[in-house]
N, C-alpha and C positions, 0 to 999 in steps of 0.2 A: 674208194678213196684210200691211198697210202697210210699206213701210218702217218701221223706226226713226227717231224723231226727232234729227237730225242733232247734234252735239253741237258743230261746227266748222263753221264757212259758209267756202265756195269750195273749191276743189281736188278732188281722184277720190277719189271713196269705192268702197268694197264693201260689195256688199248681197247677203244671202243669209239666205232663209227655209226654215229645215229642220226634218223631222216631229222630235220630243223621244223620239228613241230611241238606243242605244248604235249601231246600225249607222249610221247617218244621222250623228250626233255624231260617228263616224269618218271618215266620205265626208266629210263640211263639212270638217273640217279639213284633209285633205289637198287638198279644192279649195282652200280659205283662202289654205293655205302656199305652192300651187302659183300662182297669182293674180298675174301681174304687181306689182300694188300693193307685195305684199308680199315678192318675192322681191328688190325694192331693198334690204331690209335687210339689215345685216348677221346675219352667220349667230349671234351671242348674242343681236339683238333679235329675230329670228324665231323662235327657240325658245324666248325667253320669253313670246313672243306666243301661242305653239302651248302652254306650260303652260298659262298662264292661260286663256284658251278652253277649253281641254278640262276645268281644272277647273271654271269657270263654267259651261257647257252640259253637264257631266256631273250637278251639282246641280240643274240645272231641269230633267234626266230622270228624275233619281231623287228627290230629293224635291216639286216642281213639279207633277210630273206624273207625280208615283206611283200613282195610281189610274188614270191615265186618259190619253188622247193627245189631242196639239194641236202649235203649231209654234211655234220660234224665232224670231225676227228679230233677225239680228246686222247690223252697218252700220259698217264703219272706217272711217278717216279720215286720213290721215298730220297730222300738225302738226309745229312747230317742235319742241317739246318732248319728240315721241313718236310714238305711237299712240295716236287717241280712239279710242274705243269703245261704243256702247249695243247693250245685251241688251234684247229685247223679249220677254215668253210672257207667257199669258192663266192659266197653272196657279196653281196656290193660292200665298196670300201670304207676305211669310216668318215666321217664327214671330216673335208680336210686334207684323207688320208692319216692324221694323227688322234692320238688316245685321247680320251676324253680328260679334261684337268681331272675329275673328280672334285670338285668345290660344291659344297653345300648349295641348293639352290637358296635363290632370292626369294623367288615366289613361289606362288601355289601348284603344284604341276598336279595334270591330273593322275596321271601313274606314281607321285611322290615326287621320282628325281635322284633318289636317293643313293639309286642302284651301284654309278659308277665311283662315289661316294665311301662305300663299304667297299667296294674292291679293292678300292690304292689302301684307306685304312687296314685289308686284313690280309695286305700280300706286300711280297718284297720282289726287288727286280721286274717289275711290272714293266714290258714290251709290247711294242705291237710292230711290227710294218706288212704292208702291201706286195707279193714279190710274184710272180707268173700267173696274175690271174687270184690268188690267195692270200686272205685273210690272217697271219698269223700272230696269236697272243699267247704271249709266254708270263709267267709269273711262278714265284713260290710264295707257298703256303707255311709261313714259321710255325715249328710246334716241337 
């Protein structure tokens, strides 16, 4: 899978394409965090970084690519502002085609619910559309 389409021009990015499974979604993140790039940050924006990834890449393994296997393509970015970020996968679209509200759920869910939740709260410019067959979700990460 290509790169991700860059969200930010100039500066080091990280680029990493990983199968859409829990073990792998494990391994990426600890290389992520481990990553020069990212170990400049301070230790509350790196662990917000490490939420958000994992909950974003734990949703394109389980609903994404619930049926079936294919790969990620994650790309950061540092900026002024933050962390840029685009998610890449090829798995099914999201329900819709558009982004989840992120609204508190009502009820009980068995997974929580909580997930897409934390994302809108801990990112800005938060994106998604559908375009050749592809998935793509951009956001930054303030810090």
């Amino acid at each position: 899978m290509p790169p991700a389409s860059d969200p930010v021009a100039g500066g080091p990015t990280l680029h990493l394409v990983l199968a859409a499974d829990p073990v792998s979604v494990r391994c990426a993140l600890a290389r992520m965090t481990s990553a020069p790039l990212l170990t400049q940050l301070t230790p509350d924006h790196l662990a917000t970084v490490e939420l958000v990834l994992a909950e974003v890449l734990n949703n394109v393994t389980e609903h994404a690519y619930a049926d079936s296997a294919g790969d990620v393509s994650v790309t950061l970015r540092p900026t002024r502002g933050g962390l840029a970020c685009q998610v890449v996968d090829r798995g099914r679209a999201m329900p819709g085609g558009l982004l989840p509200e992120g609204h508190l759920p009502v009820m009980d869910l068995p997974e929580g619910g909580f997930g897409w939740h934390l994302v809108h709260k801990l990112t800005q410019d938060l994106h998604y559309h559908r375009a050749a067959g592809e998935n793509r979700l951009g956001f930054l990460i303030p810090g």
